[in-house]
Backbone as CSV, one residue per row, in Angstrom:
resi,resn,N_x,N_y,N_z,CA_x,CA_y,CA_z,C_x,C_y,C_z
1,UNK,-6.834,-16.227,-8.624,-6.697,-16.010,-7.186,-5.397,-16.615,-6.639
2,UNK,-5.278,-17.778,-7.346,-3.847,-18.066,-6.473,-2.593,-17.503,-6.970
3,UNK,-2.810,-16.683,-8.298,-1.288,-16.116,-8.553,-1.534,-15.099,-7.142
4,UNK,-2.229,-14.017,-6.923,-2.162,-13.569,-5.909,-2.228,-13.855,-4.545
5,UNK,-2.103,-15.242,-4.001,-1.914,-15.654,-2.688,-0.548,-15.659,-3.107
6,UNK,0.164,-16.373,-3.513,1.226,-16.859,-4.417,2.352,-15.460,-4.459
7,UNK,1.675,-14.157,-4.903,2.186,-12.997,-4.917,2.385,-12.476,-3.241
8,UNK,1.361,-12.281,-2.510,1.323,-11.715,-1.445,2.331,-12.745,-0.823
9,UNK,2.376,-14.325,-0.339,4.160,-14.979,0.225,5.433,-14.620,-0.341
10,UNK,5.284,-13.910,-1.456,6.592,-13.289,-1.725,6.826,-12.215,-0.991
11,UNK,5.535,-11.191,-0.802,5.671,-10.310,-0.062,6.356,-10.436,0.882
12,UNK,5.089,-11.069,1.543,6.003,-11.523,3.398,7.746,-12.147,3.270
13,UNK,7.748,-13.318,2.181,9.265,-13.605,2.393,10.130,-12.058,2.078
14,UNK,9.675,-11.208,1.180,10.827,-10.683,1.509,11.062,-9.582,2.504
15,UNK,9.762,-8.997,2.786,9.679,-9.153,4.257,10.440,-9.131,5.439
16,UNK,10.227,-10.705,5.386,11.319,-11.349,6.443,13.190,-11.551,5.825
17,UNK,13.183,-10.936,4.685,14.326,-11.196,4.225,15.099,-9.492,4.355
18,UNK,14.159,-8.640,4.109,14.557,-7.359,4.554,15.009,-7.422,6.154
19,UNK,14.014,-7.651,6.862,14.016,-7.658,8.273,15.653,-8.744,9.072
20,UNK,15.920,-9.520,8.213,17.058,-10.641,8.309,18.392,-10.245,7.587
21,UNK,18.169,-8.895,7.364,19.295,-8.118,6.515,19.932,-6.595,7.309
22,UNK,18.589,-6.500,7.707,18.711,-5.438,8.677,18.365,-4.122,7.741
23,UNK,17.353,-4.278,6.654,17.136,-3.394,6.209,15.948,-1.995,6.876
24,UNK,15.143,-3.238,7.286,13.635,-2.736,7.731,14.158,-1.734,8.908
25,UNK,14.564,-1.810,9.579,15.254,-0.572,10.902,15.491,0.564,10.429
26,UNK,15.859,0.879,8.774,16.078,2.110,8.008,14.514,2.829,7.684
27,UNK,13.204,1.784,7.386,12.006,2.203,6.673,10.959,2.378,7.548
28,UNK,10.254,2.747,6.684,8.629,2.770,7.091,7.837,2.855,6.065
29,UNK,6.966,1.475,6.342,6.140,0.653,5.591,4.441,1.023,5.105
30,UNK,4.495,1.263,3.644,3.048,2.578,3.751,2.238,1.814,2.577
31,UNK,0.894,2.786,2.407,0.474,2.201,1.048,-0.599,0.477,1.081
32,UNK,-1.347,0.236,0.464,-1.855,-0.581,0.247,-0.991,-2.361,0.965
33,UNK,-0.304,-2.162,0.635,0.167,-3.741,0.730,0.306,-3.811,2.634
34,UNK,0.739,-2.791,3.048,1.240,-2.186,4.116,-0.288,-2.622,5.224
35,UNK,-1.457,-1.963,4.459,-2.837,-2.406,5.091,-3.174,-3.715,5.123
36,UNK,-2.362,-4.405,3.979,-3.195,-5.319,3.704,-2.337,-6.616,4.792
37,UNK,-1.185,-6.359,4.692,-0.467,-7.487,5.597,-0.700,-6.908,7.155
38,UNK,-0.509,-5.841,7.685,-0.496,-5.188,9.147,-2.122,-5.182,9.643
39,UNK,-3.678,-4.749,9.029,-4.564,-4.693,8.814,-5.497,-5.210,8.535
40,UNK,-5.476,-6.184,7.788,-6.365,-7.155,6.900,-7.027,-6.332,5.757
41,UNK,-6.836,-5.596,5.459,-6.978,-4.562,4.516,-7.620,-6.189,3.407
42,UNK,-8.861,-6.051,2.823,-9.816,-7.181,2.077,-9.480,-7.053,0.808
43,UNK,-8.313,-6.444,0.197,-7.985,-6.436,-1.217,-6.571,-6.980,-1.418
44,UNK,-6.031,-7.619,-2.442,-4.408,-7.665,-2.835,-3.976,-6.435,-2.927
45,UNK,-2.236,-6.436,-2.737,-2.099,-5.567,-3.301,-0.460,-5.768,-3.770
46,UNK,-0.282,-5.392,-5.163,1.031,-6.174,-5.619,2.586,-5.149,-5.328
47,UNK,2.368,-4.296,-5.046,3.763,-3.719,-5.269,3.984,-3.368,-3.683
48,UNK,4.898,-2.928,-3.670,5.958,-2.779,-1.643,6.074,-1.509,-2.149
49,UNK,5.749,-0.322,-1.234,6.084,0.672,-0.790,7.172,1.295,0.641
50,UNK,7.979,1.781,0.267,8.320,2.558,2.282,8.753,3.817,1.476
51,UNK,8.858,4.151,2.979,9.782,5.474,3.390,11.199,5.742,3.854
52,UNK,11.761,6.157,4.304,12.817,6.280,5.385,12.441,6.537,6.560
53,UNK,12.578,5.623,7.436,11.900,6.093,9.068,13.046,7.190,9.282
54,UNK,14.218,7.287,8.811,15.061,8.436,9.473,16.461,8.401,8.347
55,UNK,16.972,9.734,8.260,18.253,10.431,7.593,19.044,9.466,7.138
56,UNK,19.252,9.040,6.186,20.187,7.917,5.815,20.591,8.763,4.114
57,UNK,22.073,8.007,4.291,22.960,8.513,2.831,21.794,7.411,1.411
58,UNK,21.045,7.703,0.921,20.125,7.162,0.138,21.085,5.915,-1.419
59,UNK,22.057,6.985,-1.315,22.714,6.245,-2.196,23.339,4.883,-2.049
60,UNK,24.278,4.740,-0.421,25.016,3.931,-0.272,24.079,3.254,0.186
61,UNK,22.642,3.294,0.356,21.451,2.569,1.008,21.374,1.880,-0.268
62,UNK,20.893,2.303,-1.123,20.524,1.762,-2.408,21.679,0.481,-3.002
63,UNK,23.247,1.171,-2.865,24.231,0.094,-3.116,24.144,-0.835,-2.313
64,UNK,23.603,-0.819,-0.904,23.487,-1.895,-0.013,22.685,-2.862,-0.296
65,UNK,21.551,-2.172,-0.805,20.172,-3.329,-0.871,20.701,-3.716,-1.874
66,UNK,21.147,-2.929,-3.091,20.706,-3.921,-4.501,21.977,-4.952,-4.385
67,UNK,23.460,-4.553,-3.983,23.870,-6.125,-3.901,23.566,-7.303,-2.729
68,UNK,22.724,-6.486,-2.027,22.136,-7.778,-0.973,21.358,-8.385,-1.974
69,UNK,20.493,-7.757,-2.484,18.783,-8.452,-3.381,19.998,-9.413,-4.878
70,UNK,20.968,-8.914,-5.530,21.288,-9.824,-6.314,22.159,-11.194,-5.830
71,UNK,22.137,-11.508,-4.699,22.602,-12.468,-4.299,21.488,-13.598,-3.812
72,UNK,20.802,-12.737,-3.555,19.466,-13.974,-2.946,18.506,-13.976,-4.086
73,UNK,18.519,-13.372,-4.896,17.068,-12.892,-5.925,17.227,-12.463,-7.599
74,UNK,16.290,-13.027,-8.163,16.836,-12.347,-9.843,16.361,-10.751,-9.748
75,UNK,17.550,-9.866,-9.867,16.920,-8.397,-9.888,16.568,-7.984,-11.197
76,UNK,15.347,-7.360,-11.809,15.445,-7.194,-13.616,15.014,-5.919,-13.983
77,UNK,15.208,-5.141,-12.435,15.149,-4.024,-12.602,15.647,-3.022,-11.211
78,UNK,16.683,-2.211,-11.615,17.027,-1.439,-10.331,17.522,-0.068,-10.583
79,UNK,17.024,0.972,-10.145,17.225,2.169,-10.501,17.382,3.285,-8.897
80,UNK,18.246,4.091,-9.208,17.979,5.014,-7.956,17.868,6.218,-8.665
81,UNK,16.499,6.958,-8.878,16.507,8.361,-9.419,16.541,9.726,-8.180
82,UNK,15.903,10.262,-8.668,15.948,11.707,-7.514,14.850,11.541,-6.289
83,UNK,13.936,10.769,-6.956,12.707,10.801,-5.884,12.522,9.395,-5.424
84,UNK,13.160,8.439,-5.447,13.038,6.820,-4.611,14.013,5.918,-5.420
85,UNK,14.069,5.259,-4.799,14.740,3.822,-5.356,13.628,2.881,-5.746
86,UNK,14.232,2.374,-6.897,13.115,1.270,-7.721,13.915,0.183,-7.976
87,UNK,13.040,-1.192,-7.659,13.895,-2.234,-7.856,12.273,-3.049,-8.417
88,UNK,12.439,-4.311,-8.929,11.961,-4.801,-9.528,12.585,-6.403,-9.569
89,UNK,12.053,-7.302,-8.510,12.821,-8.306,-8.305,11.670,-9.718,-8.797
90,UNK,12.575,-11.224,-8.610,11.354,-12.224,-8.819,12.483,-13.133,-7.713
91,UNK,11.787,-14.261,-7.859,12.525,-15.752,-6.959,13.456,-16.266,-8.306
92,UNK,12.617,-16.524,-9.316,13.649,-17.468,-10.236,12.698,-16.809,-11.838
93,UNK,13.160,-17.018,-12.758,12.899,-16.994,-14.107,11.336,-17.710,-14.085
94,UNK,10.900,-16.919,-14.740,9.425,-17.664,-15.443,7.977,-17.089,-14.229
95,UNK,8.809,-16.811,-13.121,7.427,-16.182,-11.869,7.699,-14.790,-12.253
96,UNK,6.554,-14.448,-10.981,5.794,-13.444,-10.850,6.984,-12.340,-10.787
97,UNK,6.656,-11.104,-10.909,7.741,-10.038,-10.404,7.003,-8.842,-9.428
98,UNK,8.186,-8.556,-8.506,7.342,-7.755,-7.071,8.058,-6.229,-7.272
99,UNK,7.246,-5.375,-7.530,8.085,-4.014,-7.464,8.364,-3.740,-5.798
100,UNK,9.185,-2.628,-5.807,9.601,-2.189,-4.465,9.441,-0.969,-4.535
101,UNK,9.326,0.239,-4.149,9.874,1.160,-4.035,9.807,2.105,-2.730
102,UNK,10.898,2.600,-2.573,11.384,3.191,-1.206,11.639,5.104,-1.875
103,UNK,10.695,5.430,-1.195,10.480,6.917,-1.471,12.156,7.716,-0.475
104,UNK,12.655,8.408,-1.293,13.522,8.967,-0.523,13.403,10.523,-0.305
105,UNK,12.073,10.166,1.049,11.824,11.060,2.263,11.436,10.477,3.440
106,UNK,11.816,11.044,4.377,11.287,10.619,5.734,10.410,10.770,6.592
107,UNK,9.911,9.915,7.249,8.777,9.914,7.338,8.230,10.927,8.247
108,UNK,7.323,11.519,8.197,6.940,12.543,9.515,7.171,12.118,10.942
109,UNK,7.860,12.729,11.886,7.872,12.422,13.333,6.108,12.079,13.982
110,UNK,6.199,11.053,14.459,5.112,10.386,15.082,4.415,9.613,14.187
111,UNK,4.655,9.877,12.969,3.748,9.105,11.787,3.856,7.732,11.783
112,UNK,4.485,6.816,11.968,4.680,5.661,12.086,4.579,4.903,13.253
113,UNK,4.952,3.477,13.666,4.449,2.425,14.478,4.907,0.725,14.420
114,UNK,5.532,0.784,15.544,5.673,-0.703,14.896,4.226,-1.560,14.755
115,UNK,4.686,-2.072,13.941,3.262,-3.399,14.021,4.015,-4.790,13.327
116,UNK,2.662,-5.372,13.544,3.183,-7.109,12.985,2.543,-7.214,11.578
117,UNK,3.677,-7.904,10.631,2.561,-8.330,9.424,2.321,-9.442,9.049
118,UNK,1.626,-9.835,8.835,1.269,-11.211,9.035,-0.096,-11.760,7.613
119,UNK,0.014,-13.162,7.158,-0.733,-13.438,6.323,-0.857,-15.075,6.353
120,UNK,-2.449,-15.713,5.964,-2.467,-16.925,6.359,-1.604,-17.733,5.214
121,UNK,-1.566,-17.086,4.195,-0.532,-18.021,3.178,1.015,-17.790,3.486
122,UNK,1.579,-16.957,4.789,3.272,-17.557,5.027,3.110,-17.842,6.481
123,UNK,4.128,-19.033,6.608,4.084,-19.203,8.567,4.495,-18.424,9.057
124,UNK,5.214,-17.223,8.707,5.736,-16.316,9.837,5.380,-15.588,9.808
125,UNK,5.294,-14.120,11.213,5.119,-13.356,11.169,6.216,-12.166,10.867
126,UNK,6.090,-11.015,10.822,7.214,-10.364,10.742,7.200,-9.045,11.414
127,UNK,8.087,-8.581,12.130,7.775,-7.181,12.743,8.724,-6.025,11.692
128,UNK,7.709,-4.679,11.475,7.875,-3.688,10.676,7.199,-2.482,11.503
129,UNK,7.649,-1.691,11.045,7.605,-0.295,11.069,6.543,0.474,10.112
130,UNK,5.402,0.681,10.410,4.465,0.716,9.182,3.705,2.471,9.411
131,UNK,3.348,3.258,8.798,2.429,4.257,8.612,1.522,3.972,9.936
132,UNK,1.105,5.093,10.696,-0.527,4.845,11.167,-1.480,5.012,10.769
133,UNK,-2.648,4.430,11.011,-3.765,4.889,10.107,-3.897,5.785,10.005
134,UNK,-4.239,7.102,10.535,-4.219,8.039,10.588,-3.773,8.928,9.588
135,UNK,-2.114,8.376,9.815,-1.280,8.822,8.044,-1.562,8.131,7.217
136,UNK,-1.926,7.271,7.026,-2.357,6.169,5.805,-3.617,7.433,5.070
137,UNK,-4.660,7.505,6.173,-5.738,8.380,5.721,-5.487,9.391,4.842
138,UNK,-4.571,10.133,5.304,-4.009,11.371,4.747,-3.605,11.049,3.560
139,UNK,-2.580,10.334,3.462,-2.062,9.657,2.777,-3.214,9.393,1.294
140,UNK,-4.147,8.454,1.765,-5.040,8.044,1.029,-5.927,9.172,0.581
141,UNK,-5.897,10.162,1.337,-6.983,11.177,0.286,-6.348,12.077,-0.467
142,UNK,-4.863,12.527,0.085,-3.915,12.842,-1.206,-4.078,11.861,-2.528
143,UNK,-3.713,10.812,-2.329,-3.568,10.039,-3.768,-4.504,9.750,-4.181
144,UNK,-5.914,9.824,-3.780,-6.826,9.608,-4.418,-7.601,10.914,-5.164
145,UNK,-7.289,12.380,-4.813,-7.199,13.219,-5.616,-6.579,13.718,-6.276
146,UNK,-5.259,13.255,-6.333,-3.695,13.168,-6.776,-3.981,12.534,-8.346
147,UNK,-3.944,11.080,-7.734,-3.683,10.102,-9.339,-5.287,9.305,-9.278
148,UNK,-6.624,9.330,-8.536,-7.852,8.921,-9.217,-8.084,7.468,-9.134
149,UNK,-6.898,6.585,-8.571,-7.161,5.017,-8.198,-8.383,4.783,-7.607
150,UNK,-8.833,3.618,-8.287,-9.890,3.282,-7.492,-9.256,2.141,-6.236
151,UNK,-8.543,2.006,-6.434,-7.507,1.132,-5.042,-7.834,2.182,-3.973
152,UNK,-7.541,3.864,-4.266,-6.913,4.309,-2.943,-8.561,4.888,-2.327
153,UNK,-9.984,4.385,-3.448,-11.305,5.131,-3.046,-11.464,3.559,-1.615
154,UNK,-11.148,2.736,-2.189,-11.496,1.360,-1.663,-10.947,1.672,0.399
155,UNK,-9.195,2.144,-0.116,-8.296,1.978,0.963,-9.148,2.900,2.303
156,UNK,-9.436,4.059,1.662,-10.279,5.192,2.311,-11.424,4.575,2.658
157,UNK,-12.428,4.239,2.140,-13.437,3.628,3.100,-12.930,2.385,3.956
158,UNK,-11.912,1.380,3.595,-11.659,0.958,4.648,-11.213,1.571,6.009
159,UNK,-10.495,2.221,5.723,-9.272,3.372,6.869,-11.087,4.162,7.521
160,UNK,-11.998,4.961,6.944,-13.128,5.065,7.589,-13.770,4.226,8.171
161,UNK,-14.012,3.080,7.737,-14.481,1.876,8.604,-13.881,1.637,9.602
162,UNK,-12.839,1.816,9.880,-12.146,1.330,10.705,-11.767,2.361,12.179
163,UNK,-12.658,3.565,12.279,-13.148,4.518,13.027,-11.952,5.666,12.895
164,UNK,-11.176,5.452,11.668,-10.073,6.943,11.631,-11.200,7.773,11.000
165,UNK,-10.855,9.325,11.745,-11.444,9.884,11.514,-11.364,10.604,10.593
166,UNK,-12.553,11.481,9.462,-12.327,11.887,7.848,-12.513,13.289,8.090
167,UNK,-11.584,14.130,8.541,-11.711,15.347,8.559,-11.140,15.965,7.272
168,UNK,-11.975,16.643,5.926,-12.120,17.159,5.063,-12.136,18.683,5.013
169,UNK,-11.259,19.729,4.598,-11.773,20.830,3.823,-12.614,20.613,2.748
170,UNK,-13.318,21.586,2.577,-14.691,21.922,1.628,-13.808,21.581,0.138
171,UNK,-13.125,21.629,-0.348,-12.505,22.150,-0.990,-11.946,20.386,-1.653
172,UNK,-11.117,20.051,-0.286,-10.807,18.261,-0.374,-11.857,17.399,-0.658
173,UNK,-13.218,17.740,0.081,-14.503,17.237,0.310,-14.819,17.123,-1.502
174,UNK,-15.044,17.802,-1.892,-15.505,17.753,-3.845,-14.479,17.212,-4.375
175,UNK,-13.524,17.424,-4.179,-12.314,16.414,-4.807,-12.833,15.180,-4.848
176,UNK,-12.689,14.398,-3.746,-12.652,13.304,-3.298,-14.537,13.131,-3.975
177,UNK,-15.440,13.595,-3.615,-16.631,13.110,-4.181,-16.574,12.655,-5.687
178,UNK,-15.845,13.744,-6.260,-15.909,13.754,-7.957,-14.949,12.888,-8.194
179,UNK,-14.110,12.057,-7.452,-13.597,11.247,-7.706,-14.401,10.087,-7.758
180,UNK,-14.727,10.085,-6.940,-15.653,8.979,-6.324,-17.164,9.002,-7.534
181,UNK,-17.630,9.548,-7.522,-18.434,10.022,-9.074,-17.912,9.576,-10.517
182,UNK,-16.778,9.372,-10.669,-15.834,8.949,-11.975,-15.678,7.828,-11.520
183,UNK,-15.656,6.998,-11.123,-15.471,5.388,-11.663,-16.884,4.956,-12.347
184,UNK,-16.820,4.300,-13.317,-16.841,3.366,-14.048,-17.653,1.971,-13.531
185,UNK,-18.023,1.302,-14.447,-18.518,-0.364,-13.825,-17.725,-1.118,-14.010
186,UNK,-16.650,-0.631,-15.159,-15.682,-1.295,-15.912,-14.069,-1.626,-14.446
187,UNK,-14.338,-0.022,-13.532,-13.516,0.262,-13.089,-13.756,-0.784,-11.525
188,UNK,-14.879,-1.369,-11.121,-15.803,-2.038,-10.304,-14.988,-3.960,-10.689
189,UNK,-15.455,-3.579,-11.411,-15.260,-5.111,-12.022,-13.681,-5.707,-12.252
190,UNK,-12.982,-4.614,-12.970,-11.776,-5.161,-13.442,-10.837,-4.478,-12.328
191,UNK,-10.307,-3.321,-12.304,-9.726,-2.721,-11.730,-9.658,-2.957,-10.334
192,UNK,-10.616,-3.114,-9.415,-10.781,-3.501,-8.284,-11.378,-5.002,-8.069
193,UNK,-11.912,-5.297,-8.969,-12.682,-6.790,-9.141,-11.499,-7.763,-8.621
194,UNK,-10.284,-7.338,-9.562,-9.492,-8.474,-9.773,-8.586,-8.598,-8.477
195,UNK,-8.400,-7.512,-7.417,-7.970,-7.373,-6.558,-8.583,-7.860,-5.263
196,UNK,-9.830,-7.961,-5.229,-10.771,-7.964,-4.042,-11.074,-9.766,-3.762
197,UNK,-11.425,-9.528,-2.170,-11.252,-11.038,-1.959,-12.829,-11.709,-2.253
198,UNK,-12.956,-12.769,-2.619,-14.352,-13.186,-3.355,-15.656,-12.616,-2.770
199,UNK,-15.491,-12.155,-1.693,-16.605,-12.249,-0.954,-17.353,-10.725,-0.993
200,UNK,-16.168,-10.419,-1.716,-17.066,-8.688,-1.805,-17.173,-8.474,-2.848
201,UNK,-16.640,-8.976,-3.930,-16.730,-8.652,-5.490,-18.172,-8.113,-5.774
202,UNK,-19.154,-8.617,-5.432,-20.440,-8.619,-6.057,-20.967,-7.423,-5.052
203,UNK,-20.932,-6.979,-3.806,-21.277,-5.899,-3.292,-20.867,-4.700,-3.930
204,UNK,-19.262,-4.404,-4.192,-19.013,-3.140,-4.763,-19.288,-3.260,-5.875
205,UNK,-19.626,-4.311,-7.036,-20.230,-4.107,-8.350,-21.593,-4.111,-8.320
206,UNK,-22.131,-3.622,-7.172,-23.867,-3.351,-6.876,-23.480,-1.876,-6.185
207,UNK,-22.633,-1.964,-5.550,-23.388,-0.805,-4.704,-22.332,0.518,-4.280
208,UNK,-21.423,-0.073,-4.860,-19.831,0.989,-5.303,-19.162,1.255,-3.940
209,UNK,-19.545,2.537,-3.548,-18.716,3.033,-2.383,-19.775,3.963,-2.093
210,UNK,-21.141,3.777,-1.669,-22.202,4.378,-1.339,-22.109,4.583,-0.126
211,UNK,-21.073,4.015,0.552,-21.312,4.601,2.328,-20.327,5.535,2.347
212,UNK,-18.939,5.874,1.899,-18.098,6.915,1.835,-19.098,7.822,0.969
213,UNK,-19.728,7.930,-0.318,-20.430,8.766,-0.895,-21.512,9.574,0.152
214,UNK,-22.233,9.033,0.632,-22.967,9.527,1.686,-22.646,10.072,2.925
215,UNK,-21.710,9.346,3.369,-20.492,10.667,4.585,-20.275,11.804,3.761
216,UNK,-19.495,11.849,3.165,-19.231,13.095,2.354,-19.895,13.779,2.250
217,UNK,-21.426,13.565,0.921,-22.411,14.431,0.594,-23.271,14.756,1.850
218,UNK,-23.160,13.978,3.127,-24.207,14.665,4.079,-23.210,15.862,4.904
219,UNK,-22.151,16.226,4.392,-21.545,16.778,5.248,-20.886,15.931,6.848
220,UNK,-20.748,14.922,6.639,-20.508,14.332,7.929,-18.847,14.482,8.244
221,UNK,-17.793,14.236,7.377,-16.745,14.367,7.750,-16.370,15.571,6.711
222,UNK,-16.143,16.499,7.655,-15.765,17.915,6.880,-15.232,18.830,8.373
223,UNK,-14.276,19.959,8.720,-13.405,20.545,8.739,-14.670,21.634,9.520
């Protein structure tokens, strides 16, 4: 547990180190980690996601950050391919390492929001530019019929809990069930186990995701 408190203050510092660079004014902040600092989103989550909040030359963006990040940071991995920039940074030799990656597309008009992110393991807060729930949702039921995470079954019943609404085609609706049908105990325990904050571990390894299962199968959020 404490490599991941430990993980998530790196977050926030860099964070506030983007935001003190003047990077964050270019992005928009999505994805798991995004819930979890803006949200309270009840799981870790290790890697940084954005977007482009708006039109930027991607390349000379990329030359910008990565010699900003090798001056303050060990970089041990940095790449700009066709579809995002990937960097792969730590504080010093021997810690943890934080992926990044910045998708190079922009974000839908209205899709985003400022918000605050904030966490009890750093003193500061930080202001960002983050997804709305709303798009997060979307977001989250693409990738969870996309690539099958049990992170993004978790993210979705939170984002439902949280009164966004689950409007489903028939079609999305079985996706998402038979996803939800394929996990595992293995996938309960380890996969999400190791992520989740103590206090729920033992509920979803009893009782899975039986309240999103039951919206679904009663027909409740559907199109």
């Amino acid at each position: 547990m404490q490599r991941l408190i430990d993980h998530e203050a790196l977050q926030m510092a860099i964070l506030q180190w983007l935001g003190s660079k003047r990077f964050l004014s270019s992005l928009a902040f999505g994805e798991g980690t995004m819930l979890r600092l803006c949200h309270e989103l009840p799981r870790y989550s290790r890697n940084m996601d954005f977007w482009f909040f708006r039109e930027e030359d991607y390349e000379h963006f990329y030359d910008r950050l990565y010699n900003a990040f090798v001056q303050d940071h060990q970089v041990t991995d940095a790449q700009s391919n066709s579809h995002s920039i990937l960097l792969e940074i730590r504080r010093k030799k021997g810690m943890a390492k934080l992926k990044i990656e910045i998708h190079k597309q922009v974000a839908p008009p209205g899709s985003s929001e400022e918000k605050i992110a904030f966490s009890s393991h750093f003193p500061t807060q930080v202001l960002v530019r983050g997804f709305t729930l709303r798009q997060m949702l979307e977001n989250k039921v693409l990738a969870l019929i996309g690539r099958g995470e049990i992170q993004d079954a978790f993210d979705l019943e939170f984002l439902v809990g949280k009164g966004v609404a689950l409007n489903l085609s028939e079609k999305q609706r079985e996706k998402v069930i038979g996803r939800l049908k394929g996990f595992r105990k293995e996938d309960f325990e380890v996969k999400l186990g190791s992520v989740l904050l103590p206090e729920l571990r033992d509920y979803y390894r009893q009782q899975g995701f039986v309240h999103l299962e039951q919206g679904l199968s009663s027909g409740q959020w559907k199109m």
